[in-house]
C-alpha positions as CSV (number, residue, x, y, z in Angstrom):
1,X,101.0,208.0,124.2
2,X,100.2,210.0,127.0
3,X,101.7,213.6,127.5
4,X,103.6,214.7,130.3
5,X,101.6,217.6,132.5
6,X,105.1,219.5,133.2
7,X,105.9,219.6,129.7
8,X,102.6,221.0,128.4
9,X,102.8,223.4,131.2
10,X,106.1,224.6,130.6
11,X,105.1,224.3,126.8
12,X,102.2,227.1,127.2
13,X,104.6,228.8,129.8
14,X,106.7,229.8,126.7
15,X,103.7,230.1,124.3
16,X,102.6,232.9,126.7
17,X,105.9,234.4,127.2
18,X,106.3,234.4,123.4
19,X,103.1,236.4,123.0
20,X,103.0,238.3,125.7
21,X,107.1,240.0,124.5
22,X,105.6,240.9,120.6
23,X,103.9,243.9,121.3
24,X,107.4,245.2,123.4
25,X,109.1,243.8,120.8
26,X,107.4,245.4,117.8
27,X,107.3,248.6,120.4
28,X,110.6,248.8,120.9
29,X,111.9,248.7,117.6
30,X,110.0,251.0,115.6
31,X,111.7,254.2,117.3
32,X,114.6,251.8,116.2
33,X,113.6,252.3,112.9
34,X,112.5,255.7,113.1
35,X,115.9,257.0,114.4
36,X,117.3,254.6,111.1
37,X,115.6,256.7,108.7
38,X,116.2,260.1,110.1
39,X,119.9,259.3,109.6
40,X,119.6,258.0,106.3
41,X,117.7,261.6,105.7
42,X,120.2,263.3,106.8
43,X,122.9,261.2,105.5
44,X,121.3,262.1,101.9
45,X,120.3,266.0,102.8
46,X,123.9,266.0,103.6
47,X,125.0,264.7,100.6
48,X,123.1,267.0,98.6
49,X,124.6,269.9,100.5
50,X,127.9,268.3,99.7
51,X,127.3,268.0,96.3
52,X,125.5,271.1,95.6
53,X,128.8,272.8,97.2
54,X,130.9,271.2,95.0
55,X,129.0,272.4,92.1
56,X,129.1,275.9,93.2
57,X,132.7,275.6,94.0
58,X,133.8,274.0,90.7
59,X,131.7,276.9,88.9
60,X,133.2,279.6,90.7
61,X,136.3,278.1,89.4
62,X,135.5,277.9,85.8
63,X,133.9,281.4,85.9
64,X,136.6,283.1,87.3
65,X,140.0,281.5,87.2
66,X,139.0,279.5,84.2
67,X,140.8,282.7,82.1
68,X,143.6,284.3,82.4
69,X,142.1,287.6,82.7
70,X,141.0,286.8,86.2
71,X,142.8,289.1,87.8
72,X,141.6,291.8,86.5
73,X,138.4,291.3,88.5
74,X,139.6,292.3,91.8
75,X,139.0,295.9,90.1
76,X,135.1,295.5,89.9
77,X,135.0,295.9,93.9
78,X,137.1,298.6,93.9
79,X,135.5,300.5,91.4
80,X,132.7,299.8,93.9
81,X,134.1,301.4,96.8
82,X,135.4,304.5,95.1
83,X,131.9,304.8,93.7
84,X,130.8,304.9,97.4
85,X,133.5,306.8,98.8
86,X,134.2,309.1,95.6
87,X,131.5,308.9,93.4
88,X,132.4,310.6,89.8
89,X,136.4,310.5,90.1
90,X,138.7,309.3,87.3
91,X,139.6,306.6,89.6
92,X,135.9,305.5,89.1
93,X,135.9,305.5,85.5
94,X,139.3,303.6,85.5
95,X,138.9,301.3,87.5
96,X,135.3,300.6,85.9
97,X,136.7,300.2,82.1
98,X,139.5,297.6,83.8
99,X,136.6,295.5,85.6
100,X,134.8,295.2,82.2
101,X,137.3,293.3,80.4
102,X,137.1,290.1,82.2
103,X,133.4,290.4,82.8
104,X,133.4,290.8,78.9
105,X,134.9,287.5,78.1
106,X,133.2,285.7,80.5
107,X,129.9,286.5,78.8
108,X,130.9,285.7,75.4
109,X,131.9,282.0,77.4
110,X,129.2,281.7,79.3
111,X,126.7,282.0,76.2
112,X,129.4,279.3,74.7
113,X,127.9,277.3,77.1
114,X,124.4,277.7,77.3
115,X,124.8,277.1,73.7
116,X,125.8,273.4,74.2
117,X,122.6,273.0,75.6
118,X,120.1,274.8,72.9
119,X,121.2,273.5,69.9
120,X,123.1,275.3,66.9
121,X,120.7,277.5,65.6
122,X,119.1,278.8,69.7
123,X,122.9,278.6,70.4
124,X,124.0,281.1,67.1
125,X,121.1,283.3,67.8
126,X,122.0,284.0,71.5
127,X,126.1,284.3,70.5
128,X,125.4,287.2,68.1
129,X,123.1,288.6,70.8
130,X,125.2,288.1,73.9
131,X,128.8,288.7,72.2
132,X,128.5,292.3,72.1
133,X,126.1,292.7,75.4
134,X,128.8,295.3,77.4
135,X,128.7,297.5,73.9
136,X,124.5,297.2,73.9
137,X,124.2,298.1,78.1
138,X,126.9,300.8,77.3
139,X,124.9,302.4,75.1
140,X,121.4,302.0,76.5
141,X,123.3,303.4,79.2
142,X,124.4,306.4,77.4
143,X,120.6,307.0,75.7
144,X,119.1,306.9,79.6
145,X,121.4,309.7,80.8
146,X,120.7,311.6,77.1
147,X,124.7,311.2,76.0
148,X,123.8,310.5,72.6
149,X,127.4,311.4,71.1
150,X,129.1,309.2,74.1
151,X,127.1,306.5,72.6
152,X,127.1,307.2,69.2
153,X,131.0,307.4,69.1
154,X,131.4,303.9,71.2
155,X,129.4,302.3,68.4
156,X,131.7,303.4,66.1
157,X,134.8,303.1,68.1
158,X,133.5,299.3,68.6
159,X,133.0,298.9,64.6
160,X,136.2,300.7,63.4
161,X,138.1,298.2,66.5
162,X,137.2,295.1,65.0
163,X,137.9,296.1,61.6
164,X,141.1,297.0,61.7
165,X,142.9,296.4,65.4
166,X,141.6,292.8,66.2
167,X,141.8,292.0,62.7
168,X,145.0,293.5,61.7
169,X,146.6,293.0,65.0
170,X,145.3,288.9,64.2
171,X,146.6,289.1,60.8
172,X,150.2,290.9,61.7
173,X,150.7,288.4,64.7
174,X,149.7,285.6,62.5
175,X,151.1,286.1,59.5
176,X,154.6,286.5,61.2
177,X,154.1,283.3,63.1
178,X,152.8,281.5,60.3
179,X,154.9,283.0,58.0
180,X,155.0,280.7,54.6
181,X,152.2,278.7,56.3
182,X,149.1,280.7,55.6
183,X,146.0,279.3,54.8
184,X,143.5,281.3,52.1
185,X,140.6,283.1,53.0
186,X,137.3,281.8,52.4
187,X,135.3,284.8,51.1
188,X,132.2,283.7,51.0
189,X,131.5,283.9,55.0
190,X,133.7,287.3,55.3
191,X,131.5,288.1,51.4
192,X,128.8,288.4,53.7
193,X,129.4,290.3,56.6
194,X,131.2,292.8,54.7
195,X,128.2,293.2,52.1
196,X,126.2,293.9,55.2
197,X,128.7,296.8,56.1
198,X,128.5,298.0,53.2
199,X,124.2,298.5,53.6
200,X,125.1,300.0,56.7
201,X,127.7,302.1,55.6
202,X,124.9,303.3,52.6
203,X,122.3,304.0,55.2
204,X,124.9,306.2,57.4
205,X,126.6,307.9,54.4
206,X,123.3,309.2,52.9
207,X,121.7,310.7,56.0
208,X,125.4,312.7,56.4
209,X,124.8,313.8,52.5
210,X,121.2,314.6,52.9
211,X,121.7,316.3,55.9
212,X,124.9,318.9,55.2
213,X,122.8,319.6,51.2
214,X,120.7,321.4,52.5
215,X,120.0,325.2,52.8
216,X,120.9,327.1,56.6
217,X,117.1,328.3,56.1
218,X,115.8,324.6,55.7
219,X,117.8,323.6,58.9
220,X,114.4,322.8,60.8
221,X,112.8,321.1,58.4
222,X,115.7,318.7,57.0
223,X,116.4,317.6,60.8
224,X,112.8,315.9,61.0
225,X,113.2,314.8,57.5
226,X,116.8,313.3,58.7
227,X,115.2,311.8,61.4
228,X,112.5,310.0,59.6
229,X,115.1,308.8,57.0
230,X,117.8,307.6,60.0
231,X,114.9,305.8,61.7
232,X,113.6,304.3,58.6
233,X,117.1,303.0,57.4
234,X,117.3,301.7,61.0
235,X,114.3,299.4,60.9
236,X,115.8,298.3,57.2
237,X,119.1,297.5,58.7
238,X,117.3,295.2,61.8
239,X,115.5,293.4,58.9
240,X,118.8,293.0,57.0
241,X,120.5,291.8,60.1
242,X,117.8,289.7,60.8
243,X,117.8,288.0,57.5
244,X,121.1,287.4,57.8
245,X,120.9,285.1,61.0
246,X,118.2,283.0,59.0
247,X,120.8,282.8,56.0
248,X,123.9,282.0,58.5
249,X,121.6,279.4,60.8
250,X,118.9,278.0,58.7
251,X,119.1,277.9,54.8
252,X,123.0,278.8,54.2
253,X,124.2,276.9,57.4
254,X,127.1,274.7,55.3
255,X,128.9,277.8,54.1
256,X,129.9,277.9,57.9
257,X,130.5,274.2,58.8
258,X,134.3,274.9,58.5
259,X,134.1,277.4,61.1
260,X,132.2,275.7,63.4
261,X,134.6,272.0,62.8
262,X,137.4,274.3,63.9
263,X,136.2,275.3,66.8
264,X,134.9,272.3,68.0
265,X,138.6,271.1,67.9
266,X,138.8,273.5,71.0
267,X,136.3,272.1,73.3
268,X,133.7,269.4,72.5
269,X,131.5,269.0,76.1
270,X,130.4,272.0,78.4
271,X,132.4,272.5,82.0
272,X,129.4,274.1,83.2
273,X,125.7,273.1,83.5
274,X,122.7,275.2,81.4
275,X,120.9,276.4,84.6
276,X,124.3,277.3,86.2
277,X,125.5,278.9,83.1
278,X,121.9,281.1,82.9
279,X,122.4,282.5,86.3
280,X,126.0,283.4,86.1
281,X,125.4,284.9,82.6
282,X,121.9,287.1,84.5
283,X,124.7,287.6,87.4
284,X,127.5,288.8,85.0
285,X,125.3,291.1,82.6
286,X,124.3,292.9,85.8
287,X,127.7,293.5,87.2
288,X,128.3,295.0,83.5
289,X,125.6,297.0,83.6
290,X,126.8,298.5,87.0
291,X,130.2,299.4,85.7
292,X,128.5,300.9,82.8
293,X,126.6,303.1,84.5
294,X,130.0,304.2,86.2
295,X,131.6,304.7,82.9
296,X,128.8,306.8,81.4
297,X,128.8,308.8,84.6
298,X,132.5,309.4,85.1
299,X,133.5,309.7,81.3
300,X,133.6,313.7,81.2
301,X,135.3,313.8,85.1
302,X,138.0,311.4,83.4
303,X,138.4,313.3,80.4
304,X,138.9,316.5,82.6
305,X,141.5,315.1,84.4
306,X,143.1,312.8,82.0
307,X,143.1,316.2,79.8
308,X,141.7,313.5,76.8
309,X,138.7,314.6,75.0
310,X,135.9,312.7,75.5
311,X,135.8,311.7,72.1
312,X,138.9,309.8,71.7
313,X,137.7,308.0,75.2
314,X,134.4,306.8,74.0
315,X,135.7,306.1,69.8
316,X,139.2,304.2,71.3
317,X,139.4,303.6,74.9
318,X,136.3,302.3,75.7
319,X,135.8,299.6,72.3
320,X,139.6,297.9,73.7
321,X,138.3,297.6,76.5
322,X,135.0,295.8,75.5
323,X,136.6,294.1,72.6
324,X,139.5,292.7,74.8
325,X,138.6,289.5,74.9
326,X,137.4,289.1,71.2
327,X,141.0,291.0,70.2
328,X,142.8,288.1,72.3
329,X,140.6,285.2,71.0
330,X,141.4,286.2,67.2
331,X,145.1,286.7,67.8
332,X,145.3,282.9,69.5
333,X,143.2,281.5,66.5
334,X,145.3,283.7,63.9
335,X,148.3,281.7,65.8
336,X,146.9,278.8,65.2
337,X,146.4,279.5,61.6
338,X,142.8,279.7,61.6
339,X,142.0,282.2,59.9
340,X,138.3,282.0,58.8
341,X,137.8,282.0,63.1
342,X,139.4,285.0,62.9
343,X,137.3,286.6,60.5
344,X,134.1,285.2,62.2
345,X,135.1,287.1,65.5
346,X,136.6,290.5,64.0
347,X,133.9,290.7,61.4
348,X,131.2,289.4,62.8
349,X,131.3,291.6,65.9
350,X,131.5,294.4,63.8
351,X,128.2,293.4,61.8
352,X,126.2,292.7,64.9
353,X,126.9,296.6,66.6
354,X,126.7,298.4,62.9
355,X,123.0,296.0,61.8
356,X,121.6,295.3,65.3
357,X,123.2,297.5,68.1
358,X,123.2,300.7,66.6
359,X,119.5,300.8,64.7
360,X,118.1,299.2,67.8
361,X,119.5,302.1,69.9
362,X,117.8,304.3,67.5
363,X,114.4,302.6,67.8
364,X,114.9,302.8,71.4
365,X,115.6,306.3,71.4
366,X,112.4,306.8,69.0
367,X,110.2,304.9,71.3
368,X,111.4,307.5,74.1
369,X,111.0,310.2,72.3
370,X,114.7,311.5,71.8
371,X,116.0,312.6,68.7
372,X,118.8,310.3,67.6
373,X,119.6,309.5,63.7
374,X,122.2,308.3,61.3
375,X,124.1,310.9,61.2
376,X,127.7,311.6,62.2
377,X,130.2,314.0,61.8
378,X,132.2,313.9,58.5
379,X,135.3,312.6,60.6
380,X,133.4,310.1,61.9
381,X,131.6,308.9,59.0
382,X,135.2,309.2,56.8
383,X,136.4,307.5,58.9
384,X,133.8,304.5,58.5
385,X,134.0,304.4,55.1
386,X,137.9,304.0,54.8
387,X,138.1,301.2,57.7
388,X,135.3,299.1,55.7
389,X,136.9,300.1,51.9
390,X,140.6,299.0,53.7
391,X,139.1,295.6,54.6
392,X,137.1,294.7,52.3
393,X,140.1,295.6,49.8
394,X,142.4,293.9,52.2
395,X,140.7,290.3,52.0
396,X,139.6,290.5,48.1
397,X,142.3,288.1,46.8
398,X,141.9,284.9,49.5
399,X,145.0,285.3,50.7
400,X,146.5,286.8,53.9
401,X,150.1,288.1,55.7
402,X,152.0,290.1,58.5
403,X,151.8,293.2,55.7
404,X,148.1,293.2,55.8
405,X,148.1,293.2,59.1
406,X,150.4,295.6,60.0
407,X,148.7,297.9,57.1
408,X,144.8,297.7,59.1
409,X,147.1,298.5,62.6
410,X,148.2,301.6,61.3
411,X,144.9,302.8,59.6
412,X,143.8,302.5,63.0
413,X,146.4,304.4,64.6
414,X,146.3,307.2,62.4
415,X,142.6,307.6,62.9
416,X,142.9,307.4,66.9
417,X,145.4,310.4,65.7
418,X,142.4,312.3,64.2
419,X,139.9,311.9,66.9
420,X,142.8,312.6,69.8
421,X,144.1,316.2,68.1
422,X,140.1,316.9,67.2
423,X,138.6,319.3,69.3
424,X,135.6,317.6,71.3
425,X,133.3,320.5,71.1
426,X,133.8,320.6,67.0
């Protein structure tokens, strides 16, 4: 069968046409393309930017509405600005010890959640580091401008705090909410925090002895002789310390499992991320280290025109408003009749500034050369043995009430008394 010559013709017409529109084709739709995966770049940068926004946004929101202390951080900028515009004022220093509270709590939170990601015994170790970080930049502060009684006092404003206003304010609220409901103390975790005090208390008590037995003619030589004993007792009291996070972390971990069931009851998954938490937490610890440095520089304009000695400032004021946040967490745990939380915060805090804070100040202090030791006045070191005696005393039969509480309150007050009528100078 033969094979029309119009059909062939018209056959390789569209053969030709067919190959001849490919390369347009194929031309004309890889800009097509092109323009299809710019947008879908986009689309996804966009996305990102969305997303990443929303993460900031929902941080910003758990770091500082997330407590109820927020407002208190509109003070931080203005204690700024009246740095800037009147730099040393009262105003300053006010303004300053308001802005710390909420930056406070927000640390001790933020390590909360780094510690999510690190696992229990990373996690402890950086809560007993970071819970008393305002207290530790407050007194490296205090060493760098050579205010060595500003910073010995708020370390012992801090200890005699926790010892007997967050834990007797947390027992008197407490015990009158829970009245007829209180659960006993278990000793063995406040056993060992207190036996730790107690070391402390023996390294701080002998260099006060040592010191005012001897001779007016021997004054020289028993200071360097103090000063080799406070330094020595302050390397003993990093390794006691020390020992005790590998007893409380690693080989005595279970005597703490109750504490740490409870407070998983509270909040089980983090709200914020690890590398989101680090950053605010470097963020944070700079902002406190900035209204530090105001406190430490304003303290004496304040006390001038507050007509307060400078004393009862740095032994009262400026430990409530660093312990804020730990004095509000034990009273709402207290409420909650959990009482062994209570202890954790109140006596824990106080271990970590009298075994870690306060010797590691001292080695710093040696390293640069300044003479810092042990020793405190006899009001002050009185006054550290009757706050540890009164608690230790105060939780030796396992059980706990309002009368307890309301007992360690006004032990407190009444030494806020001494150190307010005291003479500054003295």
């Amino acid at each position: 069968m033969e094979s029309d010559p119009s059909t062939l013709e018209s056959g390789l017409l569209c053969n030709g046409d067919k190959s001849s529109s490919s390369p347009s084709t194929s031309t004309s739709s890889s800009p097509l393309i092109e323009r299809k995966q710019s947008e879908v770049t986009v689309h996804r940068a966009k996305m990102a930017y969305s997303t990443l926004l929303k993460q900031i946004l929902a941080n910003l929101h758990e770091v500082f509405l997330g407590t109820r202390l927020f407002p208190l951080f509109s003070a931080v900028p203005f204690a700024i600005v009246a740095q800037a515009f009147e730099p040393g004022s009262a105003w300053v220093f006010a303004l300053s010890l308001i802005g710390l509270i909420p930056l406070a709590e927000r640390v001790s939170f933020l390590s909360e959640q780094i510690a999510y990601s690190t696992g229990p015994t990373v996690g402890g170790l950086l809560n007993a580091t970071c819970g008393n970080v305002p207290e530790l930049i407050l007194a490296l502060l205090a060493l760098h401008n050579d205010q060595i009684d500003v910073l010995k006092w708020s370390l012992l404003g801090s200890i005699l705090s926790n010892l007997l206003l967050v834990l007797g304010s947390s027992l008197l609220c407490g015990g009158l909410f829970n009245m007829g409901k209180e659960r006993t103390i278990d000793r063995k975790q406040a056993d060992v925090s207190l036996s730790l005090m107690l070391f402390s208390l023996i390294c701080h008590g002998l260099t006060v002895i040592y010191k005012h037995n001897t001779s007016s003619g021997e004054s020289m030589t028993a200071s360097g002789a103090v000063l080799v004993f406070s330094r020595s007792c302050g390397i003993l009291m990093l390794v006691a310390y020390a020992g005790c996070l590998f007893f409380q972390l690693n080989t005595h971990r279970q005597i703490f499992l109750a504490q740490e069931e409870d407070e998983s009851d509270e909040e089980d998954v983090p709200v914020i991320g690890f590398t989101s938490a680090i950053i605010w937490l470097l963020g944070m610890t700079i902002i406190i280290a900035i209204l530090s440095e105001y406190i430490v520089s304003t303290i004496e304009a304040a006390s001038e025109s507050w007509g307060i000695p400078v004393r009862f400032i740095s032994v009262i004021l400026l430990p409530i408003a660093g312990n804020a946040a730990e004095h509000a967490g034990a009273i709402i745990f207290a409420f909650k009749n959990k009482i062994d939380i209570t202890l954790g915060v109140s006596l824990g805090s106080a271990t970590q500034i009298s075994m870690f804070v306060m010797p590691l100040a001292l080695i710093v202090a040696w390293v640069k050369g300044v003479n810092m030791g042990l020793d405190f006045s006899l009001l002050e070191t009185a006054s550290l043995v009757m706050a540890i005696f009164v608690t230790a005393f105060t939780l030796q039969d396992e059980k706990w009430h309002y009368m307890k509480g309301l007992v360690l309150v006004l032990c407190y007050i009444v030494i806020g008394a001494c150190f307010f009528m005291k003479d500054p100078s003295a």
